[in-house]
N, C-alpha and C positions, 0 to 999 in steps of 0.2 A: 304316468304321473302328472305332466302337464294340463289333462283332463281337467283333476279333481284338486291341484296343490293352493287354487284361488279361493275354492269352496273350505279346505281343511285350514287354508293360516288364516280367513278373516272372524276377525273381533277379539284374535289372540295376538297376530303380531304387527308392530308399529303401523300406524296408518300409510312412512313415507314406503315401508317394507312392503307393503299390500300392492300399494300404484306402481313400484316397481316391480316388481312381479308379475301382475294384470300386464303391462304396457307389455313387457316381453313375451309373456302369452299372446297377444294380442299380433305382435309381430312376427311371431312362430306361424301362429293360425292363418294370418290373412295373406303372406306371401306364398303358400299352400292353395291358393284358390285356385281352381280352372279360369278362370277368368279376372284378368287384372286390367282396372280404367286407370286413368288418369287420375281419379278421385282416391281412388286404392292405393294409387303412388303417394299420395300426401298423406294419406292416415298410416299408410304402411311409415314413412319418413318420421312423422309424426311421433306414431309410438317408441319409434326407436330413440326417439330426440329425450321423449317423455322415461323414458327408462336409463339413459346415460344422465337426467337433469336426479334422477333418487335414488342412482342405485348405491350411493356414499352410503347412504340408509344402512342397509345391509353391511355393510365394513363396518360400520358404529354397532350395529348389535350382537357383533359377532357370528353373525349364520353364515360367513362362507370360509367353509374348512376345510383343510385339506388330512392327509393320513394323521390317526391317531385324533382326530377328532379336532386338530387344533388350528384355530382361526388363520386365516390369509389375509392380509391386509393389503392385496393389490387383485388386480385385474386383469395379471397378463394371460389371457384365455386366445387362443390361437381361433377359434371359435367365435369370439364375442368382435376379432379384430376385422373376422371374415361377413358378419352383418351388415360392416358399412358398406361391402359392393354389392349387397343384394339388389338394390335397388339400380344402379348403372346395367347391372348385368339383367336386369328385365327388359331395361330399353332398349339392350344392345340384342339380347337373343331369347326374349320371351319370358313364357310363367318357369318358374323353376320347377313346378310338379312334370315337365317333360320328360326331365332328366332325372326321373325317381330311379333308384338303384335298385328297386324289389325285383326287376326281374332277373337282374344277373346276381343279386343274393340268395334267389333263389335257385338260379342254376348253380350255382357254389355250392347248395345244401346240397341236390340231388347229385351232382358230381362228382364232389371229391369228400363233404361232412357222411352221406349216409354209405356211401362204400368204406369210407374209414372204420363208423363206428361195425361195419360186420367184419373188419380184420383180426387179426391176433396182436394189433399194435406191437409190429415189427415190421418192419419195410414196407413201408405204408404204400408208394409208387410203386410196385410190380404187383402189391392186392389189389390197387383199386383200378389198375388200368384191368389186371383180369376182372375183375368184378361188372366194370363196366362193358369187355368185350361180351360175357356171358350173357349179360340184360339184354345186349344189340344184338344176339342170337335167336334171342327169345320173340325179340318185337319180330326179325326178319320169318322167325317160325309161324307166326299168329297170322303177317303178312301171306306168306304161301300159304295155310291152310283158309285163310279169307276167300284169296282165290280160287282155291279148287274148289270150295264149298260155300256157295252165294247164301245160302241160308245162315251161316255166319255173320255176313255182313246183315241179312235181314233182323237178327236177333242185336245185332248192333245201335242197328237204327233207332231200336224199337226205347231209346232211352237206356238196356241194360249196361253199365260202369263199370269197368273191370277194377279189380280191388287198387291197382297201384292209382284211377281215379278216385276212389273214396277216400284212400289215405291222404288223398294232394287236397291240404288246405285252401288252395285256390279256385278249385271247381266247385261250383254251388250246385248240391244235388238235388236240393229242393227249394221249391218257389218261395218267394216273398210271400205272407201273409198281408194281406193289403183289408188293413181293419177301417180305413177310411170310405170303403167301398161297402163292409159291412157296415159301421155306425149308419151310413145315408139310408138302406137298404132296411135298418131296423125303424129307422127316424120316419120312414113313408108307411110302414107296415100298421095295419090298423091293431090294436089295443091287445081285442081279443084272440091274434093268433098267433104274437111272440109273447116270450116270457117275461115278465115283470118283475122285478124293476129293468130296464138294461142294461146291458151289460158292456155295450159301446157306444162310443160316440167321440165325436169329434170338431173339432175347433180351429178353422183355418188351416195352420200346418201340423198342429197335432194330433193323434189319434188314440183313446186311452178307450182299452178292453178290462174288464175283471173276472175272475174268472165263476163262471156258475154259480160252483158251493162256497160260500161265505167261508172265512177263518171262523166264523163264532156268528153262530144262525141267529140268536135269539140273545140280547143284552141288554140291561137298561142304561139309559143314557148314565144317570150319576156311576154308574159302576164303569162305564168306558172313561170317565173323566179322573176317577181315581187309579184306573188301572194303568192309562197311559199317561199320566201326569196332563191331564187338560183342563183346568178349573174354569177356564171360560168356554168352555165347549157349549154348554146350555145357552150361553149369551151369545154365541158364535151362531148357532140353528137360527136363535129368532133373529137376530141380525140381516140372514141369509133368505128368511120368511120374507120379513118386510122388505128386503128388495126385490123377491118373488113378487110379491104383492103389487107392487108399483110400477118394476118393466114389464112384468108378466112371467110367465112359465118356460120359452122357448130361451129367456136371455142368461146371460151368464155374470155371474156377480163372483168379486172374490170376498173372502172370508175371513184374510188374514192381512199382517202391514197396516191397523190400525187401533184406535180403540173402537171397544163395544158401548154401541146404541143402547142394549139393550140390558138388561140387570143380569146377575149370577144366576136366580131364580126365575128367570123368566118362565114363564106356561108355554108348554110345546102342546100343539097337537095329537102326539104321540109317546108313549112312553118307552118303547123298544125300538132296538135299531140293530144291523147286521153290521161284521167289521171285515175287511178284507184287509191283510197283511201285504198283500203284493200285486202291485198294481201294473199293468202292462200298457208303454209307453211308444206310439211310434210316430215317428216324424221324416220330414224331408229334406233331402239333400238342398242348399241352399242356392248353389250354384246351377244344379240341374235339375231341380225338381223330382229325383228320380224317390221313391219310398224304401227308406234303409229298416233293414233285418229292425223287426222289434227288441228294444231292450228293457226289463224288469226291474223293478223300484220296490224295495223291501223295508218295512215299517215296522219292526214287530214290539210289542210290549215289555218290558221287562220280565225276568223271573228268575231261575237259580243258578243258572249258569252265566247270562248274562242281567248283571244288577242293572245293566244301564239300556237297557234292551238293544237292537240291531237295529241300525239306521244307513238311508243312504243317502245322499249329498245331489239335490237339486238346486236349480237357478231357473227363477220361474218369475214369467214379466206378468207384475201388479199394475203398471200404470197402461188401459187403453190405448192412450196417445203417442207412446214408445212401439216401434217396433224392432225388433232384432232383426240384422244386425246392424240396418241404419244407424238406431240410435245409441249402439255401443252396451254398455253396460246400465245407462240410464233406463229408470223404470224398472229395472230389475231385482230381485233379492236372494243374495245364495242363502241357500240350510245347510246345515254343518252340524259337526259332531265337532267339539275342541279336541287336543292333544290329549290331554286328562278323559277323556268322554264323561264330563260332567256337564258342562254346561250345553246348551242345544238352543236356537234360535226357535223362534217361535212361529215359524213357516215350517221348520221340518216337523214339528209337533203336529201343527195342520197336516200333516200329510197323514196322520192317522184318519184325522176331523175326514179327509178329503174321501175317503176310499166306504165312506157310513154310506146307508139305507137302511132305509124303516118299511115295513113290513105294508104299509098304506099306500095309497097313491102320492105319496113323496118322494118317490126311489128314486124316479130320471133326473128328480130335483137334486135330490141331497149328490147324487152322482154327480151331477153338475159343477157342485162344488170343486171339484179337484182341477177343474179349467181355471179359475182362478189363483 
């Protein structure tokens, strides 16, 4: 929840509600890093400082409730008292991700949660200590037949998992797709021997694939502008032309975050374009550079099950001269669906704009778009 709670409350609840909120996000997030400066100590101090100066906010609008729904007018959170030594207790013994508990929560599950639930829930301590002796018969069996039969071990080596590793959500059975490797790899290949328009590319630390076959091959623009509620879509292309025009073809312009240059009616080039509903997103760990599992971003249009069609909740930096996470939340702009999913910001709208191609040699252009 703490993900997406910044993206869901802004432009519905109070502004002092938002910065408080943000600042504790903020201080969640950054004393999580692998790596904490001295600089990190003040922003970290910082946000917390910033989040104790609004969080009366919230007591005044009623959003902190306890059972039955009904309001809390204090803050004794055992929790919130425990923040103020986060920061002593970094100087005194480090980043706190050392002391992450996932491994012995996860020895709990395998221990004593999943021998439970295969009990009769009755005398839970004499099933799951047999349960567990039974497993340690098994590994010790696996062990001796390893032994006496080296070809075991070789069919071992060779990568094959045995099922209690497929079920353990902690072993990665398969690789990273690393699309920043492919975007480069499409971006040097001459014209005529990948497929057109592309389908990857990438921008600093992000890396966005789409996939082959379009959601909807063949459209005309005015029909994607009534379908997905974009009445400046048409003004939005030439907008995007003429900064084609002017940096050139290889740079990257964004489309959204201001007004249109350009009329409702403007003359396009082209009169069809392709729409992809779900766009694939991969980026880099910030602290170590490492390429994390791709995640997908779904756009889809309205229709009769969903009146307000399905949307997903991006934060995506408009200003050049910003960079995340230096510069915080400056330069950037969340998309949102409101509480009601009626109202919708006008970035997440683009993010339909952003996933177009046209059928000409616009494609890598119009693709482009979505980096902004």
């Amino acid at each position: 929840m703490q993900r997406f709670i910044v993206g869901v409350i802004a432009g519905r609840a109070p502004h002092d509600v938002i910065v408080a909120v943000r600042a504790l996000m903020d201080f969640r997030y950054r004393i999580q890093a692998y790596r904490i400066t001295d600089r990190d100590i003040e922003v970290i101090n910082s946000a917390l400082c910033e989040f104790h100066s609004h969080k009366d906010s919230i007591l005044d609008a009623g959003l902190h409730c306890g059972k039955a729904n009904k309001p809390i007018n204090n803050w004794h959170i055992p929790k919130l008292e425990l923040m103020q030594s986060m920061v002593p207790s970094i100087l005194r013994a480090g980043v706190p991700i050392q002391w992450s508990a996932d491994l012995t929560k996860h020895a709990h599950i395998k221990q004593i949660k999943d021998p439970a639930r295969a009990s009769n829930n009755n005398n839970y301590d004499p099933q799951i200590c047999r349960q567990l002796d039974h497993l340690e018969k098994c590994r010790n069996f696996d062990v001796a037949m390893f032994l006496k039969d080296p070809a075991l071990w070789r069919d071992m080596a060779t990568g094959t998992a045995d099922e209690h590793e497929k079920s353990d959500p902690h072993v990665s059975l398969r690789p990273v797709t690393d699309y920043f490797v492919r975007s480069l790899q499409l971006a040097s290949s001459p014209p005529d021997i990948i497929p057109l328009p592309r389908r990857a590319f990438s921008v600093n630390c992000v890396a966005f694939n789409l996939a082959y076959d379009p959601s909807i091959h063949r459209i005309s623009i005015d029909e994607v502008a009534e379908q997905f509620g974009l009445p400046d879509l048409r003004a939005a292309l030439a907008d995007f032309l003429c900064y084609e025009k002017v940096c050139g073809v290889d740079s990257v312009h964004p489309i959204g975050g201001g007004p249109r240059r350009s009329l409702e009616n403007a003359e396009l080039p082209f009169k069809n374009v392709q729409v992809w509903f779900k766009l694939r997103l991969q980026v880099t760990d910030i602290h170590t550079n490492t390429i994390l599992p791709v995640q997908t971003i779904l756009a889809c249009p309205p229709d009769g099950s969903w009146p307000y069609g399905r949307y997903d909740s991006v934060v995506v930096n408009t200003d050049s001269a910003k960079v995340w996470p230096a510069s915080g939340l400056q330069g950037l702009v969340s998309s949102y669906i409101s509480v009601d999913s009626i109202h919708m910001s006008s970035l997440i709208r683009t993010l339909h704009c952003t996933a177009l191609s046209h059928h000409a040699t616009l494609g890598p252009t119009l693709q482009a778009m979505a980096l902004g």
